[in-house]
N, C-alpha and C positions, 0 to 999 in steps of 0.2 A: 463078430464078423466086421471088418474094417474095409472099406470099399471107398477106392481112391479112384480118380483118373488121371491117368497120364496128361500131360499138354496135349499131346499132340490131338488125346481122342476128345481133350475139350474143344480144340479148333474146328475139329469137325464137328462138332456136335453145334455150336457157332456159326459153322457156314450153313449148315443145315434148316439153322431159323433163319440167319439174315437172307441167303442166296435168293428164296422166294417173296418174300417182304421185297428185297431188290428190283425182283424181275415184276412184279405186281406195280411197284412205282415206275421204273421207265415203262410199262405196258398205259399205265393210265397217261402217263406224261404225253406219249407221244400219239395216245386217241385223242387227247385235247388240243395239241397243238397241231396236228395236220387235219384239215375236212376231207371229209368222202366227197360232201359235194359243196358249192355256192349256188346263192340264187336269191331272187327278191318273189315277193307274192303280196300282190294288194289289196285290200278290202278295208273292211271296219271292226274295228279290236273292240268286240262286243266284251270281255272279259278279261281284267288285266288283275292280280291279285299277288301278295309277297306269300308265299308258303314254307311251310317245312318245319322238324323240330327240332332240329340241330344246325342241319344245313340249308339259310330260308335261298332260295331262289324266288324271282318273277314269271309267274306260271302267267299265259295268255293264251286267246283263242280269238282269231281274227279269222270274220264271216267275209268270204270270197262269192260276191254273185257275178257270174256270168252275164246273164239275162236279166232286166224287170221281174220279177215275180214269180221267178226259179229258184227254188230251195239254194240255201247257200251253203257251199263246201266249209267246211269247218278248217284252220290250219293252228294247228295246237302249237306254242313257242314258249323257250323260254327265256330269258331275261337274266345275267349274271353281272352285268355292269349296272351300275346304281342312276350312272349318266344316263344310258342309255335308255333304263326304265324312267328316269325322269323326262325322257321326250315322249315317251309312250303314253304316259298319265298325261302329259300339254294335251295329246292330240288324240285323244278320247274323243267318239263322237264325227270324229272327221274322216275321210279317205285317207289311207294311207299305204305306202309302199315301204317293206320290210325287207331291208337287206338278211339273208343270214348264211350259215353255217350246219351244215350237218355234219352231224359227230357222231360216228358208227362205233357201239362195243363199249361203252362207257363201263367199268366195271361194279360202281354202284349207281343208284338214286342221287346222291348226294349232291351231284353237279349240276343236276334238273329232272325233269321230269318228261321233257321226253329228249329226243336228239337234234333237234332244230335250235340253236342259237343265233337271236337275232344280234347284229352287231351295230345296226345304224337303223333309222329312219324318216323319211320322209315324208311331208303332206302331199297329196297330189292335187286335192280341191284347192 
């Protein structure tokens, strides 16, 4: 039994794997390049660490207190710029204000760990 295909049904059978590979890159493309939201949040980056085992990102968590002696809000971030995690590790320990970026629908882990991308930071002390 000899089983050929046509061109044509190999085209299709070609758009058929590339079309969705396609549509999954500009889908990822255009979660990373436009935010949901912007916004800064301040406190002390109790936790700054390079993770991952393919893809490392800078995983954080910076303790936002309100009040004196009021449990701190947690703000989990992550860190994709090397610069940028290198002002983070200076100001370990200090107050500080994190500019960042939410990025809603990420379609894997690999970008970070969660959707908050910080982009800049600031000391405030």
């Amino acid at each position: 039994m000899n089983f050929t295909l046509s061109r044509k049904q190999k085209l299709i059978i070609a758009g058929l794997v590339i079309a969705p590979l396609l549509g999954l890159a500009l889908y990822t493309w255009s979660a990373l390049s436009w935010s949901y939201a912007k916004g800064e949040r301040a406190g002390y980056v109790q936790k700054f660490s390079k993770k991952g085992w393919i893809c490392k990102t800078w995983e954080g968590e910076l303790a936002m207190v309100a009040l004196p002696g009021a449990m701190p809000e947690m703000f989990y971030f992550t860190v994709r710029d090397d610069s940028v995690a290198a002002y983070v590790n200076a100001a370990l320990g200090k107050r500080v204000a994190l500019a960042y970026e939410q990025h809603k629908g990420l379609p894997t882990r690999c970008f970070g760990e969660t959707e908050y991308f910080v982009t800049n930071v600031k000391v405030v002390d």
